[in-house]
PDB file of N, CA, C and O in Angstrom:
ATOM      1  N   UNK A   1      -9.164  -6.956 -10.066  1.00  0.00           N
ATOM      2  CA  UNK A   1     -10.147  -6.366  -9.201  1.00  0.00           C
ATOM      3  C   UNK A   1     -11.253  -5.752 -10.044  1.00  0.00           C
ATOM      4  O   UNK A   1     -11.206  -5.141 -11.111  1.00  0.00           O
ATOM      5  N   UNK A   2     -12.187  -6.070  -9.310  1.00  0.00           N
ATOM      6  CA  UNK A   2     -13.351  -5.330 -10.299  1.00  0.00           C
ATOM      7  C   UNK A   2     -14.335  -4.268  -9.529  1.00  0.00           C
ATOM      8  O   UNK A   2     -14.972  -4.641  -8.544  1.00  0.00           O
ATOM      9  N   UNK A   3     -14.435  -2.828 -10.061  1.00  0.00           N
ATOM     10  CA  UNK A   3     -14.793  -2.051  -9.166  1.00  0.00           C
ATOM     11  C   UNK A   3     -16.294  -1.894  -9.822  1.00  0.00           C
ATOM     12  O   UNK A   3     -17.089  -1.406  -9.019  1.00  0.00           O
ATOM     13  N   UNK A   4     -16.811  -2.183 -11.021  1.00  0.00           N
ATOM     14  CA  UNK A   4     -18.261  -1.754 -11.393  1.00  0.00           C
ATOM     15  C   UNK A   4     -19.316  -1.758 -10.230  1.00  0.00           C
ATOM     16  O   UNK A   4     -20.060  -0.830  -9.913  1.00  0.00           O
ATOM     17  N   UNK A   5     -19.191  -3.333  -9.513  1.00  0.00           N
ATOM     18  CA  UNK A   5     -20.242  -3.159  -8.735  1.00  0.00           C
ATOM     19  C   UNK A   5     -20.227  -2.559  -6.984  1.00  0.00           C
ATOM     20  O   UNK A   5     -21.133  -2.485  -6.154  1.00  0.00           O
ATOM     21  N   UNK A   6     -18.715  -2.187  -6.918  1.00  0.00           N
ATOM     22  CA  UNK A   6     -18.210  -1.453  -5.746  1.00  0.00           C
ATOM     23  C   UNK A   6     -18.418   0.220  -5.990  1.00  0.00           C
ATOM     24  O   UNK A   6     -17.899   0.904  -5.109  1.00  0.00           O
ATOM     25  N   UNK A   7     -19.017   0.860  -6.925  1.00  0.00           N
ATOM     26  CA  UNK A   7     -19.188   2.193  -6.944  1.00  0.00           C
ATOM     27  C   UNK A   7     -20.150   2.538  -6.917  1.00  0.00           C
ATOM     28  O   UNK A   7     -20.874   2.402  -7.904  1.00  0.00           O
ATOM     29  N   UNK A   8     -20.623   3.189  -5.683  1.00  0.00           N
ATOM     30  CA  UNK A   8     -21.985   4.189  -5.127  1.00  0.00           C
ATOM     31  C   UNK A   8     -21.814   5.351  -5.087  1.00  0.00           C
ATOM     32  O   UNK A   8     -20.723   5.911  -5.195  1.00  0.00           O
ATOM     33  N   UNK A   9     -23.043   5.951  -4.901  1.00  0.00           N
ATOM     34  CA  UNK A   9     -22.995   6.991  -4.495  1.00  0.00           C
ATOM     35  C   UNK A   9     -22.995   7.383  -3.092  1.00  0.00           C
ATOM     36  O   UNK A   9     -23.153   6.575  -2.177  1.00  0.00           O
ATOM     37  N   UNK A  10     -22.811   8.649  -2.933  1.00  0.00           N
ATOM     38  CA  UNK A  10     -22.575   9.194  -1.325  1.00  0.00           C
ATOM     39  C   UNK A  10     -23.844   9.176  -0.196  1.00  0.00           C
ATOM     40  O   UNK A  10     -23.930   9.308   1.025  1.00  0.00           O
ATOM     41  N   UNK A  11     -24.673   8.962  -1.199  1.00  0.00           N
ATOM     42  CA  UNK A  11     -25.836   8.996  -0.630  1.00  0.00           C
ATOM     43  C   UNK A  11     -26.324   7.362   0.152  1.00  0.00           C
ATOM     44  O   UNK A  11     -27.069   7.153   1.110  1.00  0.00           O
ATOM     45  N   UNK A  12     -25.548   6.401  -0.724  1.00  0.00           N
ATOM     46  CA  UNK A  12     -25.989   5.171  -0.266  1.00  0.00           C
ATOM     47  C   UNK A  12     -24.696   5.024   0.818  1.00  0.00           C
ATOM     48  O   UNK A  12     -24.877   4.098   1.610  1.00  0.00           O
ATOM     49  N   UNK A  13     -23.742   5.576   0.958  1.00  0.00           N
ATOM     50  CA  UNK A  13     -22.599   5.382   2.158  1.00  0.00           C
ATOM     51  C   UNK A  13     -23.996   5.957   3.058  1.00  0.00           C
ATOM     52  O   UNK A  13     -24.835   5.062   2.954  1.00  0.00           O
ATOM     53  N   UNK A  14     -24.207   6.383   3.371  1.00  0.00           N
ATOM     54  CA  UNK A  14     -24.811   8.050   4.268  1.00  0.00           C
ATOM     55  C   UNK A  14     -26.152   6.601   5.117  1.00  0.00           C
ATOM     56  O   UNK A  14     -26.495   6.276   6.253  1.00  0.00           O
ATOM     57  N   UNK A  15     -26.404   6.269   3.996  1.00  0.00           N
ATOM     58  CA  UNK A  15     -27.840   5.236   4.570  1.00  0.00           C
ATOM     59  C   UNK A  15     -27.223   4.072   4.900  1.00  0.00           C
ATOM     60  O   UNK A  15     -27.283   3.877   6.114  1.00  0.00           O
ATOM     61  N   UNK A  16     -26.688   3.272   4.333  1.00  0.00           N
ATOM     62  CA  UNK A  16     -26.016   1.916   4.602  1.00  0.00           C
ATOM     63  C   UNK A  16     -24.544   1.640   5.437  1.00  0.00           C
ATOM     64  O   UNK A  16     -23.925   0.620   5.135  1.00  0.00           O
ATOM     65  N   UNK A  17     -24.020   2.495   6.423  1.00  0.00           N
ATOM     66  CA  UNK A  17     -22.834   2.784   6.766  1.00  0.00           C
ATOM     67  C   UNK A  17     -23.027   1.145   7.023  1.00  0.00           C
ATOM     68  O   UNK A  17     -22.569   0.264   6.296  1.00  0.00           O
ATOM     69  N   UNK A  18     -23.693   0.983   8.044  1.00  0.00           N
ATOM     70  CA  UNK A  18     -23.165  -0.429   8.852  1.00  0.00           C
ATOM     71  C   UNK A  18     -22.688  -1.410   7.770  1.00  0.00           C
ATOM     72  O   UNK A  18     -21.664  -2.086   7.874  1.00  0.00           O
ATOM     73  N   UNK A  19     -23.702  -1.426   6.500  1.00  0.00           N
ATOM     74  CA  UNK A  19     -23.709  -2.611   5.754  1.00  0.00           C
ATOM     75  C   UNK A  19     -22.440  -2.517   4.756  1.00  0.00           C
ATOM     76  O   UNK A  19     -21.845  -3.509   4.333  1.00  0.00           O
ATOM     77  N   UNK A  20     -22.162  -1.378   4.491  1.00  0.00           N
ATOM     78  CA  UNK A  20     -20.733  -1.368   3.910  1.00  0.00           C
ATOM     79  C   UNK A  20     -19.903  -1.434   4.508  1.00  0.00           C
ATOM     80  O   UNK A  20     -19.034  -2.118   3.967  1.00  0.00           O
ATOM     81  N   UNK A  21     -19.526  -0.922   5.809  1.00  0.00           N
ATOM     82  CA  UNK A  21     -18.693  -1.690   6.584  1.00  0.00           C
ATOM     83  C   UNK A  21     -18.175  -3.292   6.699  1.00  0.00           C
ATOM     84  O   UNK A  21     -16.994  -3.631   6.629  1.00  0.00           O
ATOM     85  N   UNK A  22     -19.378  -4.251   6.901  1.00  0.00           N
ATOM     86  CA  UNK A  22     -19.933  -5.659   6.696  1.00  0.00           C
ATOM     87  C   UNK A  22     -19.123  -5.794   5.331  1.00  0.00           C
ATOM     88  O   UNK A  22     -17.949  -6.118   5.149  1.00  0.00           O
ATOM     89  N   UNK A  23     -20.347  -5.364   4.229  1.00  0.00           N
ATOM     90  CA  UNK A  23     -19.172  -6.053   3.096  1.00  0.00           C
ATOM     91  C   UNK A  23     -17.965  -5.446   2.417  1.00  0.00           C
ATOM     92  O   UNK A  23     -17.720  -6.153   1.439  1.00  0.00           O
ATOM     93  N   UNK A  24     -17.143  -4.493   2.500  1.00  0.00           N
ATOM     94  CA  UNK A  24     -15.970  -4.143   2.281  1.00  0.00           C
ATOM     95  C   UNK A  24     -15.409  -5.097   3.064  1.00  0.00           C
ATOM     96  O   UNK A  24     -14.961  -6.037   2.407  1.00  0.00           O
ATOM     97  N   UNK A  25     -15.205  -5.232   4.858  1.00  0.00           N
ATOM     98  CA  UNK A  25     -14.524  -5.814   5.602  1.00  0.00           C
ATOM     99  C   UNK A  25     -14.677  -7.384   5.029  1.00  0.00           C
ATOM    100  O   UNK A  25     -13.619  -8.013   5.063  1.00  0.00           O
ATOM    101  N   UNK A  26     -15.905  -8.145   4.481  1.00  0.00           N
ATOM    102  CA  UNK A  26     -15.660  -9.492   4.451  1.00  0.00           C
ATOM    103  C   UNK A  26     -15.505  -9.759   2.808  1.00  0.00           C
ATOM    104  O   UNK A  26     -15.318 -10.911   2.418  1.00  0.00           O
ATOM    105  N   UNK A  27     -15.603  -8.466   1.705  1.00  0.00           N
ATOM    106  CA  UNK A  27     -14.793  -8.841   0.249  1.00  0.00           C
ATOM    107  C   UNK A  27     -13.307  -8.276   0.511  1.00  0.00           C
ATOM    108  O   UNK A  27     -12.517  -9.158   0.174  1.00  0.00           O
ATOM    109  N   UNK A  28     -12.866  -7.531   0.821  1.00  0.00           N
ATOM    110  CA  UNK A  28     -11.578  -6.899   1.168  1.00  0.00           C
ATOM    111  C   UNK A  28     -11.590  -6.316  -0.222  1.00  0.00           C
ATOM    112  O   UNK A  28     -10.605  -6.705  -0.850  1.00  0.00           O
ATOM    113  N   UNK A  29     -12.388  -5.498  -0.925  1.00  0.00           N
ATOM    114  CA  UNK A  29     -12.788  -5.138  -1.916  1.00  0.00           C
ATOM    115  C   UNK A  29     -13.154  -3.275  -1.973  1.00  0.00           C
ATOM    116  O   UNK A  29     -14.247  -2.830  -1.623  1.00  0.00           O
ATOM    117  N   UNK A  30     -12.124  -2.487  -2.426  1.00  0.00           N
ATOM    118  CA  UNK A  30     -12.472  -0.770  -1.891  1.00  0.00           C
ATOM    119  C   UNK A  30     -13.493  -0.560  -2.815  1.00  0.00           C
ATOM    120  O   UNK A  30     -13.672  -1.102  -3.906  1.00  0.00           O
ATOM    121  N   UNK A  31     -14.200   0.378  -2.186  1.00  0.00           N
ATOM    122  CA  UNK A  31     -15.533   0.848  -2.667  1.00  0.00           C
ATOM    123  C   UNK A  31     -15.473   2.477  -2.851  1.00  0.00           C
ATOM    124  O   UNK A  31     -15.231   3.398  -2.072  1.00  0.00           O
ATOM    125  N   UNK A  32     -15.795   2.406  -4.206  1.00  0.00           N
ATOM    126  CA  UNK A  32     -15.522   3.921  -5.028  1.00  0.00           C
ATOM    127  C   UNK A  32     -17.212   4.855  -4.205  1.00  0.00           C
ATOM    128  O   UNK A  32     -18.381   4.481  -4.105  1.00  0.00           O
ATOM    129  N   UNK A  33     -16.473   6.158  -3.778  1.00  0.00           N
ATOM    130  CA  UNK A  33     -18.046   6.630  -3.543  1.00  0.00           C
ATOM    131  C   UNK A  33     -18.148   7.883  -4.549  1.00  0.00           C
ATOM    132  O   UNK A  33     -17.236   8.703  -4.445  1.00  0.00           O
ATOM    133  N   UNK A  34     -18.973   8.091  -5.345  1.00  0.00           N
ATOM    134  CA  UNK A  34     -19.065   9.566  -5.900  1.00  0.00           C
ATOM    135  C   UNK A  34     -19.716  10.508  -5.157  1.00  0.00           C
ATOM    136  O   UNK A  34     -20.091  10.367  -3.993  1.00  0.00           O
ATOM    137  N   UNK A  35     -19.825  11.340  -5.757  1.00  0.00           N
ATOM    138  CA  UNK A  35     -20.807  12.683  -5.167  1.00  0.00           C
ATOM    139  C   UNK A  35     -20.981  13.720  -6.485  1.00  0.00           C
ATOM    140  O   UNK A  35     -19.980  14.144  -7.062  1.00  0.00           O
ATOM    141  N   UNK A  36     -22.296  14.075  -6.894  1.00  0.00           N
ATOM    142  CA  UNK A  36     -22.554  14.731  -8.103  1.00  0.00           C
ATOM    143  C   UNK A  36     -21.964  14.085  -9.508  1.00  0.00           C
ATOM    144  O   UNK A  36     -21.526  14.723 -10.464  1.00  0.00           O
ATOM    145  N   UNK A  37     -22.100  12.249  -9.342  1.00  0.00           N
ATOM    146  CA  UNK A  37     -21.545  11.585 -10.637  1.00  0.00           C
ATOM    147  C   UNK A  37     -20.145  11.861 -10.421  1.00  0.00           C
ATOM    148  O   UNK A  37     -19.735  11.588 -11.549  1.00  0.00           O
ATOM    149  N   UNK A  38     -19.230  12.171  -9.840  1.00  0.00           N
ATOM    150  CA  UNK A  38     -18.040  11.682 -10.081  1.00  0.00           C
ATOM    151  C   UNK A  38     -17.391  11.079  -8.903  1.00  0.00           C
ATOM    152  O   UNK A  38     -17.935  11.020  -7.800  1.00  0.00           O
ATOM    153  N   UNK A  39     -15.918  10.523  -9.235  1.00  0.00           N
ATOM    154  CA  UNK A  39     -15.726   9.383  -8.614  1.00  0.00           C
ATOM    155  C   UNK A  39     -15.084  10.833  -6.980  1.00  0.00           C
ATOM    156  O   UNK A  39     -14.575  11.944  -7.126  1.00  0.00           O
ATOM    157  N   UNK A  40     -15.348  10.282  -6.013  1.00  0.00           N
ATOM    158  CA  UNK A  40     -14.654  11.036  -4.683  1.00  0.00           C
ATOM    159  C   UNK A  40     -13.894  11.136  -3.909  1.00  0.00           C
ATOM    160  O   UNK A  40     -13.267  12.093  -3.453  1.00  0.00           O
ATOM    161  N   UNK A  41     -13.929   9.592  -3.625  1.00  0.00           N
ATOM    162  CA  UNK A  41     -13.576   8.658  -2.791  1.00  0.00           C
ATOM    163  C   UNK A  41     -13.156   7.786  -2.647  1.00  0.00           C
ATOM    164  O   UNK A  41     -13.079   7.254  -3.755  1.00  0.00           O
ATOM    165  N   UNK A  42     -12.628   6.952  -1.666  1.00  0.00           N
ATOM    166  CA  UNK A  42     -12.622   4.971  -1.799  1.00  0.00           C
ATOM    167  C   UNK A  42     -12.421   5.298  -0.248  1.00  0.00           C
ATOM    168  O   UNK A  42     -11.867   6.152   0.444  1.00  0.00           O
ATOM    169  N   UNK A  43     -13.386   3.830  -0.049  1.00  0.00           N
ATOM    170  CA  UNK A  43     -13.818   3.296   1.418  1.00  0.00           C
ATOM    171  C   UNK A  43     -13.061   1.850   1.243  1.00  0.00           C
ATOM    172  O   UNK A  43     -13.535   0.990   0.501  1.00  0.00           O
ATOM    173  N   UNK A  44     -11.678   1.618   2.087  1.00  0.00           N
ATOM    174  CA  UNK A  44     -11.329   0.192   2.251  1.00  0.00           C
ATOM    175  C   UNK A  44     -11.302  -0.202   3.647  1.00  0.00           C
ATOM    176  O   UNK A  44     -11.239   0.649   4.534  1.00  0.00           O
ATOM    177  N   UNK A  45     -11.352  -1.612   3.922  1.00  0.00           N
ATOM    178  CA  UNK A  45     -11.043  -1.970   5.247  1.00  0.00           C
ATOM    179  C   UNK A  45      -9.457  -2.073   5.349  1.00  0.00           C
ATOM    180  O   UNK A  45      -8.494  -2.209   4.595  1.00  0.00           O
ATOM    181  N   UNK A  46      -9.727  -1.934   6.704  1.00  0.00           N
ATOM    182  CA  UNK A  46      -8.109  -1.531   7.740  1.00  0.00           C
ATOM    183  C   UNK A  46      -6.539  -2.371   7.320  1.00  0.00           C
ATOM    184  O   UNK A  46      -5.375  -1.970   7.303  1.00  0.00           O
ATOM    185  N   UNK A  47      -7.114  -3.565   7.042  1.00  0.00           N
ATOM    186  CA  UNK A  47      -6.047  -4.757   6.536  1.00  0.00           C
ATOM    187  C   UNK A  47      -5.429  -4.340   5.121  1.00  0.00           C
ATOM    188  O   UNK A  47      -4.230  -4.141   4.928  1.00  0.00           O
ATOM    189  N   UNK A  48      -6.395  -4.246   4.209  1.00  0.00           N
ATOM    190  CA  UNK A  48      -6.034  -3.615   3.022  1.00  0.00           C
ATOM    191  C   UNK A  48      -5.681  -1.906   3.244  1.00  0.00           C
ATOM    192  O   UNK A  48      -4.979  -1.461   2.336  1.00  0.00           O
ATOM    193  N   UNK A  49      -5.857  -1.448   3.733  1.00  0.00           N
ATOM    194  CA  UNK A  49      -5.171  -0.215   3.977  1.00  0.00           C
ATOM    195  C   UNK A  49      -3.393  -0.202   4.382  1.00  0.00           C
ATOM    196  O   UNK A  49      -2.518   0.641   4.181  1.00  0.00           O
ATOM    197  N   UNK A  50      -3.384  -1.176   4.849  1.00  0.00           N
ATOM    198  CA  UNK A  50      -2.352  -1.213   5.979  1.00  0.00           C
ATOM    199  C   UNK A  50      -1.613  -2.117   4.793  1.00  0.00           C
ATOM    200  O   UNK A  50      -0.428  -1.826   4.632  1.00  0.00           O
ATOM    201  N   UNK A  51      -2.063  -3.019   4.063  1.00  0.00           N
ATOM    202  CA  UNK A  51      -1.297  -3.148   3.154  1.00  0.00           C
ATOM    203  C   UNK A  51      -0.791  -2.414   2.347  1.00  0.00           C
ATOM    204  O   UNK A  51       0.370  -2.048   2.531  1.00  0.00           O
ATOM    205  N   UNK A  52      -1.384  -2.065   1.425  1.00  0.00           N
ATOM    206  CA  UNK A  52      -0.990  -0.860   0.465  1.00  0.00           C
ATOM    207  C   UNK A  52      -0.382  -0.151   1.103  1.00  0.00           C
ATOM    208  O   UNK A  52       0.209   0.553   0.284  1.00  0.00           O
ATOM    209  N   UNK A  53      -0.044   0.235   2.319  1.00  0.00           N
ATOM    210  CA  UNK A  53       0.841   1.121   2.983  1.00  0.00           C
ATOM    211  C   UNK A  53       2.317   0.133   3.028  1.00  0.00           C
ATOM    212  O   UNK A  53       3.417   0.503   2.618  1.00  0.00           O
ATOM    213  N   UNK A  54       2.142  -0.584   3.357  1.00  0.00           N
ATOM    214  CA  UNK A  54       3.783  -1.795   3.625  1.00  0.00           C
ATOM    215  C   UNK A  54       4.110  -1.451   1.804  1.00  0.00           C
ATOM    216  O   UNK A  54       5.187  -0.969   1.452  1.00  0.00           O
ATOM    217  N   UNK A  55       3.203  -1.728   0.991  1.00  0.00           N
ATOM    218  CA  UNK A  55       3.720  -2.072   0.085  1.00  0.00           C
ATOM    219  C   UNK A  55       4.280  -0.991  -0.640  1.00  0.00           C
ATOM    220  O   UNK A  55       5.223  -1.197  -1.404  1.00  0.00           O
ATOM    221  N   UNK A  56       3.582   0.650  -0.409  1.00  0.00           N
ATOM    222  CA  UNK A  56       4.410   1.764  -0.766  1.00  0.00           C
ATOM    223  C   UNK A  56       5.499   2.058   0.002  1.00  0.00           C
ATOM    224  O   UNK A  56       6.215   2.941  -0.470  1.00  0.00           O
ATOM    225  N   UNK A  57       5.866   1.553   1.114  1.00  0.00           N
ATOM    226  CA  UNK A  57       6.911   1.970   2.111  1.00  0.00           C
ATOM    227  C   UNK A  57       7.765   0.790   1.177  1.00  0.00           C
ATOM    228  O   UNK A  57       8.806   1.197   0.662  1.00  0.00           O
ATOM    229  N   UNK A  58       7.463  -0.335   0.987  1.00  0.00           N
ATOM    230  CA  UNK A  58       8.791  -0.914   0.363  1.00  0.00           C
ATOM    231  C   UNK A  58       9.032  -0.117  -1.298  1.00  0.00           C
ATOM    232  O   UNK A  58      10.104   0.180  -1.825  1.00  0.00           O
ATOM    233  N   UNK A  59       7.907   0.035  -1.727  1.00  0.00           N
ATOM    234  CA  UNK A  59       8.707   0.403  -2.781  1.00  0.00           C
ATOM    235  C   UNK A  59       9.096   1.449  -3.162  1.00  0.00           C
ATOM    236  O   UNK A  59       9.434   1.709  -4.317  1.00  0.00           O
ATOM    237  N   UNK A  60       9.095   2.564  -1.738  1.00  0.00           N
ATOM    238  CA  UNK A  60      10.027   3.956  -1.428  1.00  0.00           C
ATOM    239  C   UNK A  60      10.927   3.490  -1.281  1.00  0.00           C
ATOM    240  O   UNK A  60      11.905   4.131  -1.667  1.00  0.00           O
ATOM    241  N   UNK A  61      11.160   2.239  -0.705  1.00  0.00           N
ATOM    242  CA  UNK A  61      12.609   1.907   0.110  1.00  0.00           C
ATOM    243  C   UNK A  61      13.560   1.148  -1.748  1.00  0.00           C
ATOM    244  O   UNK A  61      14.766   1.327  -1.917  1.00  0.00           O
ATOM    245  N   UNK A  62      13.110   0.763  -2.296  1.00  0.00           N
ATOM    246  CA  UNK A  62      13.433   0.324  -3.560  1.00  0.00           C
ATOM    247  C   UNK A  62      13.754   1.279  -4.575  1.00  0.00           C
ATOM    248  O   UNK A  62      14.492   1.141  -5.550  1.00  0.00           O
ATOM    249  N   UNK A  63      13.081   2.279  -4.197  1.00  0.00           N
ATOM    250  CA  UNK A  63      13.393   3.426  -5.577  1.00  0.00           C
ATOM    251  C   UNK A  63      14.180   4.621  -5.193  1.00  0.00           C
ATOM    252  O   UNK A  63      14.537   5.545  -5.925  1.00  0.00           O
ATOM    253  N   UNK A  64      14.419   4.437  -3.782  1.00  0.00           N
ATOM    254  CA  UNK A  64      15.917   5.091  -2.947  1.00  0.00           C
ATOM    255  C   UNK A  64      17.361   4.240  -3.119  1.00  0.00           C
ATOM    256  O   UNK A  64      18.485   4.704  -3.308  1.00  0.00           O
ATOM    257  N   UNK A  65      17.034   3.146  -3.016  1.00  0.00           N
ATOM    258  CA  UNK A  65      18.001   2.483  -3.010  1.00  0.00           C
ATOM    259  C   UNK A  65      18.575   2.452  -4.911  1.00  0.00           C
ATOM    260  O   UNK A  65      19.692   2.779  -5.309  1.00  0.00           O
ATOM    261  N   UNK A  66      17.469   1.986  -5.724  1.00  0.00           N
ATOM    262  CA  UNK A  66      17.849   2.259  -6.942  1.00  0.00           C
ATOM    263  C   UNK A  66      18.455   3.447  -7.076  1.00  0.00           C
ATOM    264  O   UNK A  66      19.606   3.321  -7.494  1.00  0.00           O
ATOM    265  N   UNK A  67      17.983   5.005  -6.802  1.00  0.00           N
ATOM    266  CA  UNK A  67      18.789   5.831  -7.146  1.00  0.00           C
ATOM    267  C   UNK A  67      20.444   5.732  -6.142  1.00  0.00           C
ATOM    268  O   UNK A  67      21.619   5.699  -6.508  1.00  0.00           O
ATOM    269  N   UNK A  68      19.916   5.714  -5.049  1.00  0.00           N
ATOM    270  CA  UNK A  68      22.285   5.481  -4.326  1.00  0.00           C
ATOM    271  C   UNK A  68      22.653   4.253  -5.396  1.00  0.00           C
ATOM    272  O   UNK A  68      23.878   4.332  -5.313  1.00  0.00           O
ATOM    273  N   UNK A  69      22.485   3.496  -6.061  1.00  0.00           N
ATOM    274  CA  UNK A  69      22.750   2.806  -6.853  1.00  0.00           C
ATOM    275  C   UNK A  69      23.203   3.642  -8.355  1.00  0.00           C
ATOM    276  O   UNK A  69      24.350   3.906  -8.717  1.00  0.00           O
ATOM    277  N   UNK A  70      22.347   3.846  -8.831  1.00  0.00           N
ATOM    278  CA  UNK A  70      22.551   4.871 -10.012  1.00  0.00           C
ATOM    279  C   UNK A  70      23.623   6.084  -9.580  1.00  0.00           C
ATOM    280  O   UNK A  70      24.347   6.434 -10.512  1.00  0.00           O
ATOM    281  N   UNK A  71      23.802   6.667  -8.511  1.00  0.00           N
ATOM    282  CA  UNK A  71      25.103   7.548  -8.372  1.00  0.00           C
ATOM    283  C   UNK A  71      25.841   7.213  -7.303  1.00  0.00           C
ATOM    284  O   UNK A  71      26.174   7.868  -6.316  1.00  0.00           O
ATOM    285  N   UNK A  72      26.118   5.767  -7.728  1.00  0.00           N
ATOM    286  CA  UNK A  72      27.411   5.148  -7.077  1.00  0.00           C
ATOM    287  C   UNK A  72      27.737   4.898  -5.714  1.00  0.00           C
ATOM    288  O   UNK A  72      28.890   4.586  -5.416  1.00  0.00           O
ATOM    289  N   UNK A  73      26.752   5.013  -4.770  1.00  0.00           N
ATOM    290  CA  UNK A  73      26.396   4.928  -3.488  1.00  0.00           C
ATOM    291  C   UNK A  73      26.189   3.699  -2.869  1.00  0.00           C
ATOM    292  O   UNK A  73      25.050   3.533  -2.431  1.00  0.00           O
ATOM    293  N   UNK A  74      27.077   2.693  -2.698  1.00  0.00           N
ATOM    294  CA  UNK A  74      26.994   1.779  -2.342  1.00  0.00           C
ATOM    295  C   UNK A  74      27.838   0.948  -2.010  1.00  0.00           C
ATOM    296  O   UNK A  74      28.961   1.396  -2.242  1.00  0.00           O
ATOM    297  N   UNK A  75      27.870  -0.488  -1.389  1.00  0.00           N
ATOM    298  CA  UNK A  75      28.756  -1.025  -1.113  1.00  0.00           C
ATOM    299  C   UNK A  75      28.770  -2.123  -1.560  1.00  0.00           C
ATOM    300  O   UNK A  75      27.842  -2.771  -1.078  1.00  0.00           O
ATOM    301  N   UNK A  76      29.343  -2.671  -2.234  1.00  0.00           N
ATOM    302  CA  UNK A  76      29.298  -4.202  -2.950  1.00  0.00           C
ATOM    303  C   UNK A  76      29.373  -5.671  -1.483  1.00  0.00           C
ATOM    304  O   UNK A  76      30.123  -5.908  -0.536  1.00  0.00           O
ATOM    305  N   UNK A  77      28.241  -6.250  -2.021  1.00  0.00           N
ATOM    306  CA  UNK A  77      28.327  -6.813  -1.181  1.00  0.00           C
ATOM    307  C   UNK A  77      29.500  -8.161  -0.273  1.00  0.00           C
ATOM    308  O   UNK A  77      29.471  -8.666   0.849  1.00  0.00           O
ATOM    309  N   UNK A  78      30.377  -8.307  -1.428  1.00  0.00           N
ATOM    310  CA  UNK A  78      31.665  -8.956  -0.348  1.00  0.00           C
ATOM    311  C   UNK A  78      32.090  -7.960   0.506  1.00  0.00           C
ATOM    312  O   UNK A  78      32.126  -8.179   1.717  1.00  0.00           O
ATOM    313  N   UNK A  79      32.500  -6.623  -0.074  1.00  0.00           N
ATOM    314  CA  UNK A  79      33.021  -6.227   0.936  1.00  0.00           C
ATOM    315  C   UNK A  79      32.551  -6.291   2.049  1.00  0.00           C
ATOM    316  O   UNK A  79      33.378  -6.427   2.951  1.00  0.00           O
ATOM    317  N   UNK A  80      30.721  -6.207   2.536  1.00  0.00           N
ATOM    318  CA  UNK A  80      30.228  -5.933   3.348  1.00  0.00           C
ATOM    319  C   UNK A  80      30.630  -7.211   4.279  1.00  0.00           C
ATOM    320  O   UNK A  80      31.065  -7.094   5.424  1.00  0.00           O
ATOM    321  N   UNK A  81      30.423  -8.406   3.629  1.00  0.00           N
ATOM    322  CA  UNK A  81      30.466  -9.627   4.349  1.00  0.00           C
ATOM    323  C   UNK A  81      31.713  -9.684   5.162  1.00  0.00           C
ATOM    324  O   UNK A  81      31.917  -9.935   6.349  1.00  0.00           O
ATOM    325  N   UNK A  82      32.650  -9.308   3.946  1.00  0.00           N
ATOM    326  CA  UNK A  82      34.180  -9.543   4.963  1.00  0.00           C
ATOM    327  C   UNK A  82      34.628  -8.580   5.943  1.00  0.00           C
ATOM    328  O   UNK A  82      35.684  -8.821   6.528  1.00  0.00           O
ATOM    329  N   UNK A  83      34.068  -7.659   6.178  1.00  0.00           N
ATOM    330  CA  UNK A  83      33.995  -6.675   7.542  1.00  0.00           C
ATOM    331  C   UNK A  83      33.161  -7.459   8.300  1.00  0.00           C
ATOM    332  O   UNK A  83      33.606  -7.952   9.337  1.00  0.00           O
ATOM    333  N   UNK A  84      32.222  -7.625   8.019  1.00  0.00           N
ATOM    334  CA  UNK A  84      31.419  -8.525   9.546  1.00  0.00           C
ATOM    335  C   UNK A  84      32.926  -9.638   9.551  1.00  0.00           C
ATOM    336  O   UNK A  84      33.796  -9.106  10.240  1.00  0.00           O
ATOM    337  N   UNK A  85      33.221 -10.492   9.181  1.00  0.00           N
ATOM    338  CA  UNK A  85      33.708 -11.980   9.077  1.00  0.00           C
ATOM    339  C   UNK A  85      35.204 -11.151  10.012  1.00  0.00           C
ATOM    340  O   UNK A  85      35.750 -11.726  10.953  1.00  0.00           O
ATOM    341  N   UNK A  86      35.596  -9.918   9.563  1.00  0.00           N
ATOM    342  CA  UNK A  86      36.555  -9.617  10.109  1.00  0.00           C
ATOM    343  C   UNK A  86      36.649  -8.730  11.421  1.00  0.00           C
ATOM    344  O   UNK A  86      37.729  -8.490  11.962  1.00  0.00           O
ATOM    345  N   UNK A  87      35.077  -8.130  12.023  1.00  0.00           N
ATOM    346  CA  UNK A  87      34.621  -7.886  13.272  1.00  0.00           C
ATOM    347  C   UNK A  87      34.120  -9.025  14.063  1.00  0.00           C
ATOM    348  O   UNK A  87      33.754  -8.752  15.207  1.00  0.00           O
ATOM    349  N   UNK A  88      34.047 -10.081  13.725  1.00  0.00           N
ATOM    350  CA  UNK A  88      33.126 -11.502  14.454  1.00  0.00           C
ATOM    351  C   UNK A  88      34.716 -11.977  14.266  1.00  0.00           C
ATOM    352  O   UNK A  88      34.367 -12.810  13.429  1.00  0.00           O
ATOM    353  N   UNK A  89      35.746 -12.110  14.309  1.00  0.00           N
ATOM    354  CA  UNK A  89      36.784 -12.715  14.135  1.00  0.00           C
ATOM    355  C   UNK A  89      37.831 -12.037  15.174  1.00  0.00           C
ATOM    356  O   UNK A  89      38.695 -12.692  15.757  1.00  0.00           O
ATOM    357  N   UNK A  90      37.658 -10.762  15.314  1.00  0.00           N
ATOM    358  CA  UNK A  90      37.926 -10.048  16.562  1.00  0.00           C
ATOM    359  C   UNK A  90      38.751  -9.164  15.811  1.00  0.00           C
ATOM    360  O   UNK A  90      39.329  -8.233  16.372  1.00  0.00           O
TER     361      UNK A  90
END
């Protein structure tokens, strides 16, 4: 990803709303905004938002599971299978 030419200032959000709207939504590309030279912000569209969200929810769900793993919290998976095989079996 390349952000050089995605970083404005606050001042050009403020004048150009519509048009950054337009092209964030059709590069799918976040746009850094500063204010007084430094960085402030990021403006992304909804899709990419919503990604980066799935993708931190999985990898909360991965670095929970790694730790019940690390202190022994778990169930190996035959066993798991042969309880179903032995509830579906009656």
């Amino acid at each position: 990803m390349q952000y050089s030419t995605h970083i404005k200032p606050i001042s050009y959000l403020k004048e150009k709303t519509a048009s950054v709207v337009k092209e964030i939504t059709e590069s799918r590309e976040p746009m850094i905004i500063t204010q007084n030279g430094e960085a402030t912000f990021v403006v992304q569209d909804i899709k990419s938002y919503e990604q980066t969200q799935q993708t931190m929810a999985l990898l909360k769900m991965l670095a929970l599971g790694q730790k019940e793993i690390e202190r022994g919290e778990f169930v190996d998976a035959d066993d798991v299978f042969a309880k179903m095989d032995k509830e579906v079996a009656g």
